[in-house]
N, CA, C and O atoms as a MOPAC input file, in Angstrom:
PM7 MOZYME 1SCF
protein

 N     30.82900 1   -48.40000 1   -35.62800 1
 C     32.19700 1   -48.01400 1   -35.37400 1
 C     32.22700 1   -46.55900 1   -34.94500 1
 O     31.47300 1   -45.68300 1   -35.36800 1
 N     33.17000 1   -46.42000 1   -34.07500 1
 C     33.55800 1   -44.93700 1   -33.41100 1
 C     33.86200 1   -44.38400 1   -34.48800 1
 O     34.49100 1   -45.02200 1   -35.33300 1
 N     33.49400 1   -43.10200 1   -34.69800 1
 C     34.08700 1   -42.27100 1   -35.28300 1
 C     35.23100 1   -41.49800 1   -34.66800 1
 O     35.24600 1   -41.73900 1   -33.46100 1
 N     36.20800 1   -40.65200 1   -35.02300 1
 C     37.40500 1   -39.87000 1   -34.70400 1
 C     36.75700 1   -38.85300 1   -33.10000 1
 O     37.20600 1   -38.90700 1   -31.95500 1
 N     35.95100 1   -38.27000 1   -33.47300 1
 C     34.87400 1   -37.05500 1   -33.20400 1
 C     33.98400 1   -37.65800 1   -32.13000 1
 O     33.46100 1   -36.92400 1   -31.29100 1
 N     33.80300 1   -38.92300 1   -32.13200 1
 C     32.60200 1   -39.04500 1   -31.03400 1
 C     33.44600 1   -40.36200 1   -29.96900 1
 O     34.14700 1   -41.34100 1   -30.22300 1
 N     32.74400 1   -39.52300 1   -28.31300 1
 C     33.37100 1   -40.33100 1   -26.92600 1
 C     32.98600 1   -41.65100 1   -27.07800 1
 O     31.96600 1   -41.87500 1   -27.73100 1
 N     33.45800 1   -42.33900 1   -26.71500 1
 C     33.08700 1   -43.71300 1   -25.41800 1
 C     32.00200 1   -43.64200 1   -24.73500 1
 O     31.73000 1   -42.46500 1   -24.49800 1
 N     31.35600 1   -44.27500 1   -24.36800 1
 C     29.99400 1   -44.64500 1   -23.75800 1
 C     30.89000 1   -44.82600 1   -22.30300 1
 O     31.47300 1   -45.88400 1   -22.06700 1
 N     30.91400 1   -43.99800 1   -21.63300 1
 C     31.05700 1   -44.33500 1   -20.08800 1
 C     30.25200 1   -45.37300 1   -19.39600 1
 O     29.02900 1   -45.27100 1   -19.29500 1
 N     30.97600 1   -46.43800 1   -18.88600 1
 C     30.23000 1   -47.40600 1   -18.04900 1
 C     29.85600 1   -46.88200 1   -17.16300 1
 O     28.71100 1   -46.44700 1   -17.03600 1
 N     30.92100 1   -46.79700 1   -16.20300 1
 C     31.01000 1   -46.77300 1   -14.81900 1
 C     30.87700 1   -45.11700 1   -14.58800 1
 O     31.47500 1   -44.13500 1   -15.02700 1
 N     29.59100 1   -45.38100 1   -13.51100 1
 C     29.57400 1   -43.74800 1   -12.63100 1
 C     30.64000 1   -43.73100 1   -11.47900 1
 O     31.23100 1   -44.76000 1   -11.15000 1
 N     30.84400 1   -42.59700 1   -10.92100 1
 C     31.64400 1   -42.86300 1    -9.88200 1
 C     31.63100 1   -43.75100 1    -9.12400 1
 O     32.57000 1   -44.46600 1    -8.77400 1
 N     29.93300 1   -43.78500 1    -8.62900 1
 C     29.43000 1   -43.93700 1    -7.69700 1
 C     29.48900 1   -45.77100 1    -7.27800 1
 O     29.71700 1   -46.43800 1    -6.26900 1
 N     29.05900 1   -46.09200 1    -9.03700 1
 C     29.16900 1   -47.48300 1    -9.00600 1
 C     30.56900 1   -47.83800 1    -9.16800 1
 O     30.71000 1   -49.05700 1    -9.25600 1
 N     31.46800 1   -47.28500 1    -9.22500 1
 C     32.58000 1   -47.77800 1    -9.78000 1
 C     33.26600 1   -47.80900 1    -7.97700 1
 O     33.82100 1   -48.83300 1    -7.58000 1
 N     33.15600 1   -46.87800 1    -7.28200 1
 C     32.95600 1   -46.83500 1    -5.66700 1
 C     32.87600 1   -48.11000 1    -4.52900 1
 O     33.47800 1   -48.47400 1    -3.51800 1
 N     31.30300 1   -48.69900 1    -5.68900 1
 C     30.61300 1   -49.61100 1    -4.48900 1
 C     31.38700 1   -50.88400 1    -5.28500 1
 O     31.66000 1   -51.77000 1    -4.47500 1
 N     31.77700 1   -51.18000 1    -6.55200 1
 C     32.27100 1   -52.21400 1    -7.31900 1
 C     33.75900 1   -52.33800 1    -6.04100 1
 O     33.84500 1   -53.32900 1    -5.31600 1
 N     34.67200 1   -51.32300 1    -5.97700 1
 C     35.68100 1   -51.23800 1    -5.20900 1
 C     35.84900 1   -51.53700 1    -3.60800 1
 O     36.89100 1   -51.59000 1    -2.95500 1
 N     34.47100 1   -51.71900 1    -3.17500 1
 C     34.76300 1   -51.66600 1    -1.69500 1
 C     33.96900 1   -53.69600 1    -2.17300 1
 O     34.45900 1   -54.63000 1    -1.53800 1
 N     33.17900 1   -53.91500 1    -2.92800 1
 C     32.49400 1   -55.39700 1    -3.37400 1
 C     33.99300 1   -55.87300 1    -3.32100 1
 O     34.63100 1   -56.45800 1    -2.44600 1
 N     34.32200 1   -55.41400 1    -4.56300 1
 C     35.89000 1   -56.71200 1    -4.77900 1
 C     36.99200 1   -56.64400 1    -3.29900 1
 O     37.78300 1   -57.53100 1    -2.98000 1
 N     36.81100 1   -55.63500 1    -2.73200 1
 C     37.64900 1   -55.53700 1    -1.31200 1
 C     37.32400 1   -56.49000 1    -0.46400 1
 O     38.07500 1   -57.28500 1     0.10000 1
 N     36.04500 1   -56.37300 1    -0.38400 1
 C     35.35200 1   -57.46600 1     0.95200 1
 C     35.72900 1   -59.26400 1     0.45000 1
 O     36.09900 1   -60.29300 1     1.01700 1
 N     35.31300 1   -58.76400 1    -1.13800 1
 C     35.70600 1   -60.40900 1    -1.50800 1
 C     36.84900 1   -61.03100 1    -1.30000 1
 O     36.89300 1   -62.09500 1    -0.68200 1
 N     38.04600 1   -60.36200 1    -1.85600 1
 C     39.27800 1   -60.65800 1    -1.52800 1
 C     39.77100 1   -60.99100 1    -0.51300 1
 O     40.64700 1   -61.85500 1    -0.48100 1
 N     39.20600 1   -60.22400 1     0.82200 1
 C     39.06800 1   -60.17700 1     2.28200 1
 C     38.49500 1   -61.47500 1     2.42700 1
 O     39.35500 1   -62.34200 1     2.58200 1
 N     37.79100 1   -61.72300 1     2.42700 1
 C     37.05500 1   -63.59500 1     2.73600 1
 C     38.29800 1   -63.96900 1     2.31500 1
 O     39.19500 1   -63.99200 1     3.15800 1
 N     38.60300 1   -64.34900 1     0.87100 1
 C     39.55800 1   -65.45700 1     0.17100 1
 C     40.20900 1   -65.46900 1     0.94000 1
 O     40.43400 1   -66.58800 1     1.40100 1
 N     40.88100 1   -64.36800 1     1.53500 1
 C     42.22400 1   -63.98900 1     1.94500 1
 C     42.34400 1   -65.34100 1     3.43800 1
 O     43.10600 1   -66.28900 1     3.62400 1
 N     41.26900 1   -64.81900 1     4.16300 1
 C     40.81100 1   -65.82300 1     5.15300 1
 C     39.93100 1   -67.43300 1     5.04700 1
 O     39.16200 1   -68.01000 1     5.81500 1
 N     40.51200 1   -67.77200 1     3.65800 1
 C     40.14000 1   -69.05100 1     3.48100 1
 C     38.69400 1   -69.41700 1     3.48000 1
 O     38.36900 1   -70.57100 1     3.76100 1
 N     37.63500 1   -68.33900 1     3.12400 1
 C     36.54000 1   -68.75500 1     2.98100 1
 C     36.52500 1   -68.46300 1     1.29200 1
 O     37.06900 1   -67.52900 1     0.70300 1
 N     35.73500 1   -69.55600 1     0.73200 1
 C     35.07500 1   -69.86300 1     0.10300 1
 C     33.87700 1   -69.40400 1    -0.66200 1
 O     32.77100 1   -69.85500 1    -0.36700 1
 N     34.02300 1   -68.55200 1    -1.60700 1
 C     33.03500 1   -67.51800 1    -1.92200 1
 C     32.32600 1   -68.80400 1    -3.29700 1
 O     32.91900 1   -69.19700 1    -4.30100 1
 N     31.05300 1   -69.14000 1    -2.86900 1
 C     29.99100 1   -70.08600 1    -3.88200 1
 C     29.29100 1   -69.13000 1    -4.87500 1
 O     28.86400 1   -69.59600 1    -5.93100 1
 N     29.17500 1   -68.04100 1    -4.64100 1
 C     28.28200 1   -67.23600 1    -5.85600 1
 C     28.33300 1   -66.12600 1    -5.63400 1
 O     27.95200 1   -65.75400 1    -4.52400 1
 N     28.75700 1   -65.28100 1    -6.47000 1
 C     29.39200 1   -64.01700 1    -6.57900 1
 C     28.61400 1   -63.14300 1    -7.35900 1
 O     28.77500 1   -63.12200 1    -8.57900 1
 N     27.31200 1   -62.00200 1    -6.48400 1
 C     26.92500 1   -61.32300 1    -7.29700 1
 C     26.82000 1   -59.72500 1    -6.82700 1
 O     26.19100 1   -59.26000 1    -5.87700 1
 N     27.65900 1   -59.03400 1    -7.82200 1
 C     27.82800 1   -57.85400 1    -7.38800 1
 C     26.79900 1   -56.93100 1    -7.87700 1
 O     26.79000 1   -55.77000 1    -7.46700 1
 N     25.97400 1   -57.33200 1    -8.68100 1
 C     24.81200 1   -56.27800 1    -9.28500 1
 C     24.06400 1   -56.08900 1    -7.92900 1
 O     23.73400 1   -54.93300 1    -7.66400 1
 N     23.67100 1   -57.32900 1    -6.79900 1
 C     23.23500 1   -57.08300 1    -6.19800 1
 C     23.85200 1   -57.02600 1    -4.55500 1
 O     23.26500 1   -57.21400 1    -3.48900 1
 N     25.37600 1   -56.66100 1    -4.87300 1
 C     25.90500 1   -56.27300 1    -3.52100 1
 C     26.14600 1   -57.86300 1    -2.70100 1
 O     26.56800 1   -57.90300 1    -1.54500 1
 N     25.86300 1   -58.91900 1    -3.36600 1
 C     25.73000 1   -59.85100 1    -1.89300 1
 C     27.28600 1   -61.26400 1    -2.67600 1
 O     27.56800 1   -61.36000 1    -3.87000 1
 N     27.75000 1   -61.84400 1    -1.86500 1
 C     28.37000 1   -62.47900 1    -1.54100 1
 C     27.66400 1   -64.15100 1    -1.23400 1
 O     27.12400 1   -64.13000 1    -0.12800 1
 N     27.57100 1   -65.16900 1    -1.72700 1
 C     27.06800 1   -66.26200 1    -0.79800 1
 C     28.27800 1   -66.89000 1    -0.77300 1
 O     29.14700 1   -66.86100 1    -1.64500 1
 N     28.28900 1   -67.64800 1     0.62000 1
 C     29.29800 1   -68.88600 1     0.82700 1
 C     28.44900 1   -70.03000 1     2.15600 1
 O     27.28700 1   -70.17700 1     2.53500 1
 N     29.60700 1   -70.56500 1     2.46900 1
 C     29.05300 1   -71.75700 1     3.11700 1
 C     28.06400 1   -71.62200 1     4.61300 1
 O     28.06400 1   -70.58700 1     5.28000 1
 N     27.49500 1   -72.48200 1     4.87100 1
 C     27.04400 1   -72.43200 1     6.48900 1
 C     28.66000 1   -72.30700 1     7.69200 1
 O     28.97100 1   -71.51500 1     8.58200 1
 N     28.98500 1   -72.90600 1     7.40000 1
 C     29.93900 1   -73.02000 1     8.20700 1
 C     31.15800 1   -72.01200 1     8.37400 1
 O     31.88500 1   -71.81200 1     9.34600 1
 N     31.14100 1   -71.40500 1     7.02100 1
 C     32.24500 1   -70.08500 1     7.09000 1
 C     31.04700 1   -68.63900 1     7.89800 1
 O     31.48100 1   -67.85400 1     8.74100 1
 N     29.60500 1   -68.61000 1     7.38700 1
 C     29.06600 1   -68.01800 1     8.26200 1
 C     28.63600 1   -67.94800 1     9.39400 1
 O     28.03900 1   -66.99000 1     9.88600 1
 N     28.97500 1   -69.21400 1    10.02700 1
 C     29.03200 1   -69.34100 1    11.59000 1
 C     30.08800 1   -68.88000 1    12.10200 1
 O     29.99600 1   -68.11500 1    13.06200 1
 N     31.24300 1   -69.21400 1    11.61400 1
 C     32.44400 1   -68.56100 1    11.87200 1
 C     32.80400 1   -67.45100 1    11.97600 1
 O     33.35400 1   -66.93000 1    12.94600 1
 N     32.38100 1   -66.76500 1    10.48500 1
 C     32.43100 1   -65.28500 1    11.19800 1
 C     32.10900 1   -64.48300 1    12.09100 1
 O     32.70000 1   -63.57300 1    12.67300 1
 N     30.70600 1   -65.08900 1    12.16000 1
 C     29.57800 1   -64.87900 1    13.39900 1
 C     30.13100 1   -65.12200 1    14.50500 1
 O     29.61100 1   -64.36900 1    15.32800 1
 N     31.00600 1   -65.84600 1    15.05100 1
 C     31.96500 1   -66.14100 1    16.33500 1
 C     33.09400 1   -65.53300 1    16.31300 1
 O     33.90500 1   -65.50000 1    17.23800 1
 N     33.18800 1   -65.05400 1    15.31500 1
 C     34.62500 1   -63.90700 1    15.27000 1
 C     34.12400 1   -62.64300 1    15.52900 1
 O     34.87900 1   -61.97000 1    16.23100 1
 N     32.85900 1   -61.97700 1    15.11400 1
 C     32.14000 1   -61.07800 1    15.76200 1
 C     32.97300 1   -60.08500 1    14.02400 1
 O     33.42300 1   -58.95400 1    14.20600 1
 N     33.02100 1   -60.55700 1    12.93100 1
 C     33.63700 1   -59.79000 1    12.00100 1
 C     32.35100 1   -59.08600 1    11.28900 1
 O     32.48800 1   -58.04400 1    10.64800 1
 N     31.31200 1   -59.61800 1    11.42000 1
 C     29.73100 1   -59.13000 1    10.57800 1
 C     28.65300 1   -58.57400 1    11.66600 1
 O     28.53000 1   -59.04200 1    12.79800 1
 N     28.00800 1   -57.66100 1    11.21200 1
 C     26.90600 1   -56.92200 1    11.43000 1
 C     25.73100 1   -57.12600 1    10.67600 1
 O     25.61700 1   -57.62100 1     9.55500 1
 N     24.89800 1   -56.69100 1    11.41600 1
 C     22.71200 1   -56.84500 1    10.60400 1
 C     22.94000 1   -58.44400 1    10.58300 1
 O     23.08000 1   -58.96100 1     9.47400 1
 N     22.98100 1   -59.15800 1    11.58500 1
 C     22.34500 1   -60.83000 1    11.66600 1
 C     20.90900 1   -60.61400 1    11.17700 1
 O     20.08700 1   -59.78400 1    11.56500 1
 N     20.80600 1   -61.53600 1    10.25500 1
 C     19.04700 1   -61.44900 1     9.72200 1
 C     18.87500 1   -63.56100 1     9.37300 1
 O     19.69500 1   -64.27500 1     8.79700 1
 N     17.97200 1   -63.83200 1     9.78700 1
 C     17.34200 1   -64.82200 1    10.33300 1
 C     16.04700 1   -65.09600 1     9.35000 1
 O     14.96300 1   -64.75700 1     9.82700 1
 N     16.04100 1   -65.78600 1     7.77100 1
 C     14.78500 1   -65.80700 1     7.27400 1
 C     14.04500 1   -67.18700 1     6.63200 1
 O     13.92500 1   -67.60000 1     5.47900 1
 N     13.60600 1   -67.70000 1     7.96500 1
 C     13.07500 1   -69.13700 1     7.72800 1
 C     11.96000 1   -69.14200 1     6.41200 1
 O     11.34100 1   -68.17100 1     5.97800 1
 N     11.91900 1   -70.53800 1     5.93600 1
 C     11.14200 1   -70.92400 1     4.63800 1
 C     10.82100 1   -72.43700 1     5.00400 1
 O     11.22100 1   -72.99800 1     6.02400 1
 N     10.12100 1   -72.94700 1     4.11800 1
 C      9.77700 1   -74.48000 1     4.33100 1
 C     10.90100 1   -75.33600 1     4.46400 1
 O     10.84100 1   -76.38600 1     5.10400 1
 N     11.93000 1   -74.93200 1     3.88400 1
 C     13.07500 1   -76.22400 1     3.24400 1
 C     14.37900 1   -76.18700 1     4.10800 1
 O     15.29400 1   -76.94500 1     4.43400 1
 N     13.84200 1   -74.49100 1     4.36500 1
 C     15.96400 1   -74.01100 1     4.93600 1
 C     15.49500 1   -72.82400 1     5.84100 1
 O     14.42700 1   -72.41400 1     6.29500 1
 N     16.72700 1   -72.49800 1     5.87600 1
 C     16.75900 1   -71.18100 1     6.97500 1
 C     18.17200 1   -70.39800 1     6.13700 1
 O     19.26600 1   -70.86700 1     5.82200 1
 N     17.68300 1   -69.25700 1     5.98800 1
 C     18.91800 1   -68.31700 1     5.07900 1
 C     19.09100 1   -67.02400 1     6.22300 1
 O     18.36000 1   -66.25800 1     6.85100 1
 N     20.39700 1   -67.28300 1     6.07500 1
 C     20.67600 1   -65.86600 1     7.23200 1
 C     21.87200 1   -65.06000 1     6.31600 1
 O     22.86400 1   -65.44300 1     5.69700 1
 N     21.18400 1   -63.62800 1     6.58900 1
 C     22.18500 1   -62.75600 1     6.02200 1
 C     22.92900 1   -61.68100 1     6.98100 1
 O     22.42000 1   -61.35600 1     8.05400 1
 N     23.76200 1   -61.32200 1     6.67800 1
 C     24.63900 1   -60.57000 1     7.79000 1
 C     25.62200 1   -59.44400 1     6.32900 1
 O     25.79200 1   -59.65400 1     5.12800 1
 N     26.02600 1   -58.34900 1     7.20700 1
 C     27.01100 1   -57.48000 1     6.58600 1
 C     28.41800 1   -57.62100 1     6.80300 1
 O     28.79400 1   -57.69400 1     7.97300 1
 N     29.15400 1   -57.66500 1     5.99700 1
 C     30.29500 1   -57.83400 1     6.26100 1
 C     31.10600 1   -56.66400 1     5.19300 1
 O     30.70100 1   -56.83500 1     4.04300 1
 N     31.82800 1   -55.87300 1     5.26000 1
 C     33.01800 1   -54.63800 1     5.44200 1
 C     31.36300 1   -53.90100 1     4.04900 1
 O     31.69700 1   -53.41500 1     2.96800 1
 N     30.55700 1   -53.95500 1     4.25600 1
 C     29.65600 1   -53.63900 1     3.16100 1
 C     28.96000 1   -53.83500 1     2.20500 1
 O     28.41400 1   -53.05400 1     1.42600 1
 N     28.99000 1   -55.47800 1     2.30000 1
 C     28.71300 1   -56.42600 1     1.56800 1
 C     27.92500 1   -57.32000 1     2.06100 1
 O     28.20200 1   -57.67600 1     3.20600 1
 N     26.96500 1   -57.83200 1     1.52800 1
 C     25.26300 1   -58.95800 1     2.33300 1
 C     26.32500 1   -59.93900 1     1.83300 1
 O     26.87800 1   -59.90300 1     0.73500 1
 N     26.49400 1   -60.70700 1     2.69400 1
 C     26.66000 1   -62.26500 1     2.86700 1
 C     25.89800 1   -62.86100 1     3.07000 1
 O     25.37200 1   -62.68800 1     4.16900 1
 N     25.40700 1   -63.80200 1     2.28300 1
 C     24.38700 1   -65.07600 1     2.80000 1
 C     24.58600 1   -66.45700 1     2.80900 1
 O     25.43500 1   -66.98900 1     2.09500 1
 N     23.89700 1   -67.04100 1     3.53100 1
 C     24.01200 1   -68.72400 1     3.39400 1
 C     22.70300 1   -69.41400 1     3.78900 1
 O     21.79600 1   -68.66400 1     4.14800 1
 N     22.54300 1   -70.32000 1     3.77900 1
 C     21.36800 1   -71.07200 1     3.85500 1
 C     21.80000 1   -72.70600 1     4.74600 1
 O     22.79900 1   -73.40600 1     4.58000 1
 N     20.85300 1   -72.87400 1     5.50300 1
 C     21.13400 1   -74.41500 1     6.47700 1
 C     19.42100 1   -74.80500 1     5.91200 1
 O     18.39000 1   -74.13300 1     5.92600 1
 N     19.74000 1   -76.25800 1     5.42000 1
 C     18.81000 1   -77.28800 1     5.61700 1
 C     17.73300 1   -77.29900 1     7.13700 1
 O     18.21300 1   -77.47500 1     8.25700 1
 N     16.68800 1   -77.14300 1     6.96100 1
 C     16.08200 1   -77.41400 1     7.78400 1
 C     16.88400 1   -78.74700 1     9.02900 1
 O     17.13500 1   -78.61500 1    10.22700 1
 N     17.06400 1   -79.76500 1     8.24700 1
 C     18.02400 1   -80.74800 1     9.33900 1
 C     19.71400 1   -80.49800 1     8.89500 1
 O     20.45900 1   -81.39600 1     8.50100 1
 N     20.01900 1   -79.32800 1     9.03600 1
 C     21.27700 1   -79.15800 1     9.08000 1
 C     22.12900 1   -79.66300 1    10.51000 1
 O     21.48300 1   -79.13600 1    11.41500 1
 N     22.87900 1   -80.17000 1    10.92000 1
 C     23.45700 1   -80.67800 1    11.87300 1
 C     24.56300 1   -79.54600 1    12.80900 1
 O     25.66900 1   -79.09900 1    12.50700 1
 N     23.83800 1   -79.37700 1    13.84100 1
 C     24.19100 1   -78.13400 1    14.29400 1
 C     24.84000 1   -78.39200 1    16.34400 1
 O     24.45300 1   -79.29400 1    17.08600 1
 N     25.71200 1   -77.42500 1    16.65600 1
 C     25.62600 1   -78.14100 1    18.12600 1
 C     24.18100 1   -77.97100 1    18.92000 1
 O     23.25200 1   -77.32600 1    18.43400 1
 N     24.12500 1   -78.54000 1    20.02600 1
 C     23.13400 1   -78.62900 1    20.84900 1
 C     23.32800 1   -76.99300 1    21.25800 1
 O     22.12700 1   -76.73600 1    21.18000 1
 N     23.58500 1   -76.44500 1    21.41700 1
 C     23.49300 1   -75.35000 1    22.26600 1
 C     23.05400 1   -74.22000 1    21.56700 1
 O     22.77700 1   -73.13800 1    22.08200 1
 N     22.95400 1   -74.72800 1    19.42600 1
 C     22.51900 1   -73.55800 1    18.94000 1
 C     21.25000 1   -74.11200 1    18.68800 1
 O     20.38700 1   -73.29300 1    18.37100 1
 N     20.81000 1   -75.67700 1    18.76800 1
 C     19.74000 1   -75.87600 1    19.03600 1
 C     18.76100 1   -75.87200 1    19.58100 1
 O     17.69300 1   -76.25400 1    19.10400 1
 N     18.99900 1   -75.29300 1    21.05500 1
 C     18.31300 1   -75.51300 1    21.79700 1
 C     18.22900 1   -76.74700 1    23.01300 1
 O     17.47600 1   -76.72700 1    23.98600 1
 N     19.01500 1   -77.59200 1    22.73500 1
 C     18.21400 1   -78.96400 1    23.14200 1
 C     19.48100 1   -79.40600 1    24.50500 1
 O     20.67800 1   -79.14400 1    24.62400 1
 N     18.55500 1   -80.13000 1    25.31100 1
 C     19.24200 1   -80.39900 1    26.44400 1
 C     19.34200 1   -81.64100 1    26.33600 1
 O     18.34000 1   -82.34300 1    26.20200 1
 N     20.69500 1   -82.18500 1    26.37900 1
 C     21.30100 1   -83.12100 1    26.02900 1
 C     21.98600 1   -83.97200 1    27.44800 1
 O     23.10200 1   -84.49100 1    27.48100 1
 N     21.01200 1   -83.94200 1    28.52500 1
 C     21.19600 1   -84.22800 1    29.68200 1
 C     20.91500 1   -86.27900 1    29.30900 1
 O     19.90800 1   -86.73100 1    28.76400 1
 N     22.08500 1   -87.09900 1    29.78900 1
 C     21.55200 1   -88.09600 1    29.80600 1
 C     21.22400 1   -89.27500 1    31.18900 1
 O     21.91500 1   -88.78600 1    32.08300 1
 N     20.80000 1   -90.05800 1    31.56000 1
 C     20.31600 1   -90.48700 1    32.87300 1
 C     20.65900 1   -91.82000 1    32.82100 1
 O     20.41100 1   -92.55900 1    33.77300 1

C-alpha cells in the first residue's frame, strides 16, 4: 500500500504515451472506414486485418513501405498506414484476379 509520502509509479513516458496516441488514431481511422481490425497489437506498433481490406487500401493509395514476405504456406504483406504496420497474410491459393496473378486468360 501507498503510503501518504510516496508517488505513483509512472507508466507512461511521454514518448510512449505519444506513439500509444497516434496507434489508437490509425485504429479508429480503419474502423471508421469499415475495415475490420483481427488483432490488435500495440506493444508492437502493428495492426492485422483482412486480405481484402489490404488490397483495398493498396488501391486507394492510403499506405506506404509495401513489403512482400513469402513463406511455404502464405504470403504476408506489410505496409504503413498513418504510422502504424498493417499486416495480412493470403494463402498460397488465395483467389486473386488474373491480372495480380499474372496469368493470361486469353481463350480460343
Amino acid at each position: 500500500m501507498l503510503g501518504l509520502t510516496e508517488r505513483p509509479l509512472k507508466v507512461l513516458t511521454p514518448q510512449y504515451a505519444e506513439r500509444l496516441r497516434v496507434f489508437n488514431s490509425a485504429a479508429r481511422n480503419l474502423q471508421a472506414m469499415g475495415i475490420r481490425l483481427q488483432r490488435i497489437v500495440p506493444q508492437d506498433n502493428l495492426l492485422v486485418i483482412s486480405p481484402a481490406d489490404g488490397q483495398s487500401l493498396q488501391s486507394k493509395r492510403l499506405t506506404e513501405g509495401y513489403q512482400r514476405h513469402g513463406s511455404a504456406g502464405s504470403t504476408r504483406y506489410t505496409v504503413l498506414f498513418q504510422g502504424v504496420t498493417l499486416e495480412w497474410r493470403e494463402p498460397i491459393s488465395y483467389t486473386r484476379p488474373a491480372e495480380f496473378a499474372g496469368i493470361d486468360l486469353t481463350f480460343h
